[in-house]
TIBA-366279 format. One record per residue (C-alpha): residue number from 1; residue in three letters; x, y, z. Coordinates in Angstrom, 1 decimal, padded with zeros to 4 digits. Each point is the difference from the previous one (the first is absolute). Example, Ala and Ser with C-alpha at 12.3 -4.5 7.8 and 13.67 -1.06 7.14 Angstrom:
<pts>
<1 "ALA" <012.3 -004.5 007.8>>;
<2 "SER" <001.4 003.4 -000.7>>;
</pts>
This chain:
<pts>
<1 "UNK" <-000.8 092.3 003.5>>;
<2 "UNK" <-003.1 -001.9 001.9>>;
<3 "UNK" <000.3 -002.8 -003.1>>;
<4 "UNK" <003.6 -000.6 000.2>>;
<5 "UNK" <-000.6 -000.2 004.0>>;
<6 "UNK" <-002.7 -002.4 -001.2>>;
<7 "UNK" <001.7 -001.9 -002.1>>;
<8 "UNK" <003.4 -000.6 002.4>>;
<9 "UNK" <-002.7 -000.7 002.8>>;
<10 "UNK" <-001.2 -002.7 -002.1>>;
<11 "UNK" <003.5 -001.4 -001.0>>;
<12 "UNK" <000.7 -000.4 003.4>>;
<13 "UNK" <-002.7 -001.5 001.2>>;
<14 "UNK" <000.5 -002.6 -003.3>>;
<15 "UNK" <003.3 -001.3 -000.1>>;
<16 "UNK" <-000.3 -001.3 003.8>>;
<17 "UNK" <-002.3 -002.7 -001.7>>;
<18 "UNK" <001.8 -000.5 -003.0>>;
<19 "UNK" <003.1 -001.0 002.3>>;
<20 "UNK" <-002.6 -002.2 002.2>>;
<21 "UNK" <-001.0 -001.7 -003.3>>;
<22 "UNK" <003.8 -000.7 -001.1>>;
<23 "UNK" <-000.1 -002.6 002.7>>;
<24 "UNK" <-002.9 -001.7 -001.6>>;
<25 "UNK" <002.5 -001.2 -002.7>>;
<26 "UNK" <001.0 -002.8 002.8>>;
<27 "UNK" <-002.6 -002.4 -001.1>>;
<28 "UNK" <002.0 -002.0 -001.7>>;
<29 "UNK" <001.6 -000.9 003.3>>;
<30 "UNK" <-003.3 -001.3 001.4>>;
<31 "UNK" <001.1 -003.8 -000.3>>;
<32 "UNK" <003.5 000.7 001.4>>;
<33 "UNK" <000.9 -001.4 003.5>>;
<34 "UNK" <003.4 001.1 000.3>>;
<35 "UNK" <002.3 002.9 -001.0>>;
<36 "UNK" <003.5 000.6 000.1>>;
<37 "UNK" <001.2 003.0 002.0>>;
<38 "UNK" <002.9 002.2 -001.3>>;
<39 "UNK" <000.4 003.3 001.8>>;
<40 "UNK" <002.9 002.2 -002.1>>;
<41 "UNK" <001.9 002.5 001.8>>;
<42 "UNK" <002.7 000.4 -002.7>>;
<43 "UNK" <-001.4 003.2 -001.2>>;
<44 "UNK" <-001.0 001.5 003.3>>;
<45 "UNK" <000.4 003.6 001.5>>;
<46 "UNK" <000.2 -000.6 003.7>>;
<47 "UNK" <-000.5 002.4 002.2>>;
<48 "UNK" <002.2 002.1 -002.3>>;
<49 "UNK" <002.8 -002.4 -001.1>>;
<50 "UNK" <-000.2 -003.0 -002.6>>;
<51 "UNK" <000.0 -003.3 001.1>>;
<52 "UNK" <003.2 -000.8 000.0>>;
<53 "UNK" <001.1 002.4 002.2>>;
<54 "UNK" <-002.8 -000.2 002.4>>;
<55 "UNK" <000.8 -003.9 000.0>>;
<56 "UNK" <003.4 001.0 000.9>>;
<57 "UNK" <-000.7 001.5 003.3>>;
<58 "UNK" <-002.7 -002.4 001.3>>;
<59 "UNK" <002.5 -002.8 001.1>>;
<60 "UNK" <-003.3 -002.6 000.4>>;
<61 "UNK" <-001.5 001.2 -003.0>>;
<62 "UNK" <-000.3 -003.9 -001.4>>;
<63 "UNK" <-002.0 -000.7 003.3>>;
<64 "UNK" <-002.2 003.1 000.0>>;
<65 "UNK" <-001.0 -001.0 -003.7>>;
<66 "UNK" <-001.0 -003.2 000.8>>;
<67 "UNK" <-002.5 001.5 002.8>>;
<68 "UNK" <-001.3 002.6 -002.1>>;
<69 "UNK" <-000.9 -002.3 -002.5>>;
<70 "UNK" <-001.6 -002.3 002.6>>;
<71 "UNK" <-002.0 002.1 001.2>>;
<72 "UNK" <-001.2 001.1 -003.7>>;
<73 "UNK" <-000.4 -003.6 -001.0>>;
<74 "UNK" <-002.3 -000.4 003.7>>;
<75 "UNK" <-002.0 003.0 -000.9>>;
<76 "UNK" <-000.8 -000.5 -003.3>>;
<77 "UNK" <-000.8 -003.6 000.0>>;
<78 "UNK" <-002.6 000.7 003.2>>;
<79 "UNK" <-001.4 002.3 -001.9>>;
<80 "UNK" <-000.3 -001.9 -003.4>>;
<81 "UNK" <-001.0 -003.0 001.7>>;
<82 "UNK" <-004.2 -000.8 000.5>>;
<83 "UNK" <000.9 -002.7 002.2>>;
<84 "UNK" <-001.6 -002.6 -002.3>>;
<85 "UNK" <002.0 000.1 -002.6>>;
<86 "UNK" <003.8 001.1 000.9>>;
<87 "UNK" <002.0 002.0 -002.5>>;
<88 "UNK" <003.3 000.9 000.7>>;
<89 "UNK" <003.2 002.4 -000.8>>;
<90 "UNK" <003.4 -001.1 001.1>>;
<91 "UNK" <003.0 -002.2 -000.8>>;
<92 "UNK" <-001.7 -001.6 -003.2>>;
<93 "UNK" <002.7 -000.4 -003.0>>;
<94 "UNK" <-001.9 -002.7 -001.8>>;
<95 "UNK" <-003.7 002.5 000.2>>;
<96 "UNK" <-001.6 000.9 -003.8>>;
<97 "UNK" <000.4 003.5 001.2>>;
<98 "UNK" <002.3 002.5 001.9>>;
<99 "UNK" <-001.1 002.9 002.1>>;
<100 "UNK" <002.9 002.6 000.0>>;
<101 "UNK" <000.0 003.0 001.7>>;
<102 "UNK" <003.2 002.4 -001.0>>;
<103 "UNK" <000.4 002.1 003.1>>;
<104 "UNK" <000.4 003.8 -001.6>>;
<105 "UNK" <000.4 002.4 003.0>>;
<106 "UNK" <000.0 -000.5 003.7>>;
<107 "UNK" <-000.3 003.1 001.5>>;
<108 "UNK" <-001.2 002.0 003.6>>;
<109 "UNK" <003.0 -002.1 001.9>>;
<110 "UNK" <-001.5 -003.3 -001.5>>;
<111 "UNK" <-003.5 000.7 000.6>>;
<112 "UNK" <-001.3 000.3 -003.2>>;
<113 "UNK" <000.7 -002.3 -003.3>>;
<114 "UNK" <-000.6 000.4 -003.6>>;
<115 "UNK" <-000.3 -003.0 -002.1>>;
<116 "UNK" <-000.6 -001.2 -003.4>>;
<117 "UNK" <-002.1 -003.0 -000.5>>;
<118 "UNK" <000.4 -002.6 -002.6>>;
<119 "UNK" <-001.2 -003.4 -000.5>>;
<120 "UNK" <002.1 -002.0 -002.0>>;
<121 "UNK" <-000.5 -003.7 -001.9>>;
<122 "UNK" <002.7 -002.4 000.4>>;
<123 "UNK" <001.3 001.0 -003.1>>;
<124 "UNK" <000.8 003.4 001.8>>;
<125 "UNK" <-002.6 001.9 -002.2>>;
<126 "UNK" <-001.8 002.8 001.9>>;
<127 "UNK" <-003.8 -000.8 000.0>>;
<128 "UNK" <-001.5 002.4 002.4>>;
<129 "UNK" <001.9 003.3 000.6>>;
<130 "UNK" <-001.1 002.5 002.8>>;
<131 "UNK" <002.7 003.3 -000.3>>;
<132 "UNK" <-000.3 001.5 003.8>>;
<133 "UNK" <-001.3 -001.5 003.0>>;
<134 "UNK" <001.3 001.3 003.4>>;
<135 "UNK" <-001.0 -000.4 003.5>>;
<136 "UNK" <000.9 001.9 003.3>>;
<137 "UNK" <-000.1 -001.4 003.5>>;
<138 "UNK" <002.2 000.6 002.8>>;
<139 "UNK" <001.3 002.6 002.1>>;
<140 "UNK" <002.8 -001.1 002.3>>;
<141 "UNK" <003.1 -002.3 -000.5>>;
<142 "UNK" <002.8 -000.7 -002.4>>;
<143 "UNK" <-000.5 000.0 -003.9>>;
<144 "UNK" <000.0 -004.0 -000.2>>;
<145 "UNK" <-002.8 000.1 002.4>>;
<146 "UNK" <-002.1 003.0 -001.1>>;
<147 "UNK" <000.2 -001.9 -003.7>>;
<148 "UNK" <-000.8 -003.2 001.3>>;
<149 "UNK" <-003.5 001.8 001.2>>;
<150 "UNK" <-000.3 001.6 -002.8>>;
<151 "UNK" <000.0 -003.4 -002.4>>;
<152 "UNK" <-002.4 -001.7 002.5>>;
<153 "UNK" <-002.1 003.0 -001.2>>;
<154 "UNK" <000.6 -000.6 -003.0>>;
<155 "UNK" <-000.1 -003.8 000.3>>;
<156 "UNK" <-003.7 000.4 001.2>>;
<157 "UNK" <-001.0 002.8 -002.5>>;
<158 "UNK" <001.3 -002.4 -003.1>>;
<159 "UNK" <-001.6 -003.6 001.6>>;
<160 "UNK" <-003.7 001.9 000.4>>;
<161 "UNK" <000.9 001.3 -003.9>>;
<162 "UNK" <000.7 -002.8 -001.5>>;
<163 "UNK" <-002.3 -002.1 002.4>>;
<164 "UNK" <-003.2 002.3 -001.3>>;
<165 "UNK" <001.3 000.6 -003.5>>;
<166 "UNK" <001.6 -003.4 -001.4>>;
<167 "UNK" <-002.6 -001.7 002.7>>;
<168 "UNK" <003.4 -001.6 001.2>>;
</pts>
């Protein structure tokens, strides 16, 4: 019984840097200055309904969208930016490379999103696949707002990976 504690002790403590070393796969994007952004909610569980239906009841949803993904775009490029040499993540449809994140599950009233993360080449082949990333941030507010935390969480979390990893 001690050895099998042992050995699931271990595991745990092991696959945190396994995951941590997945993000070393982002070298390849070391001499990339731009990204394009895609951020998928077709698939999405919100707060317990699919998109569609959650899109359905938030009249401004085009509006709330386009805020939520400015504040990603803000966070993630401070964050993957040294200052001397700028890198960016936005509105890039001509970039060698697209950075897609397929929003899985919004959950906790909006706080809290699950992604997938894929980089894809312009010929829409996935290059870099990460299967679940999530952040959490946000206590108070509608859902639009509590996810539009939540992605500058995740905005900042994603810049300082692929900032340290692809040395962005």
């Amino acid at each position: 019984m001690k050895k099998l504690f042992a050995l699931i002790t271990a595991a745990l403590m092991i696959l945190p840097l396994y995951a941590e070393d997945a993000w070393k796969e982002l070298a390849f994007l070391a001499s990339v200055k731009k990204i394009n952004l895609v951020i998928d909610y077709s698939e999405a569980d919100i707060v317990g309904e699919d998109f569609e239906d959650f899109v359905q009841g938030e009249k401004e949803w085009d509006t709330y969208e386009q805020e939520i993904r400015s504040i990603f775009v803000r966070a993630f490029n401070q964050e993957a930016n040294d200052g001397d040499y700028p890198h960016r993540v936005g509105n890039y449809e001509d970039a060698k490379y697209t950075l897609v994140l397929k929003v899985q599950t919004v959950t906790k009233k909006g706080s809290e999103i699950h992604t997938k993360v894929l980089v894809t080449n312009q010929d829409g082949k996935v290059v870099f696949v990460r299967d679940d990333e999530w952040c959490e941030k946000g206590k108070y507010g509608s859902v639009p707002n509590l996810m539009g935390d939540a992605m500058g969480k995740m905005g900042m979390e994603l810049g300082k990976k692929f900032f340290f990893n692809a040395r962005f």
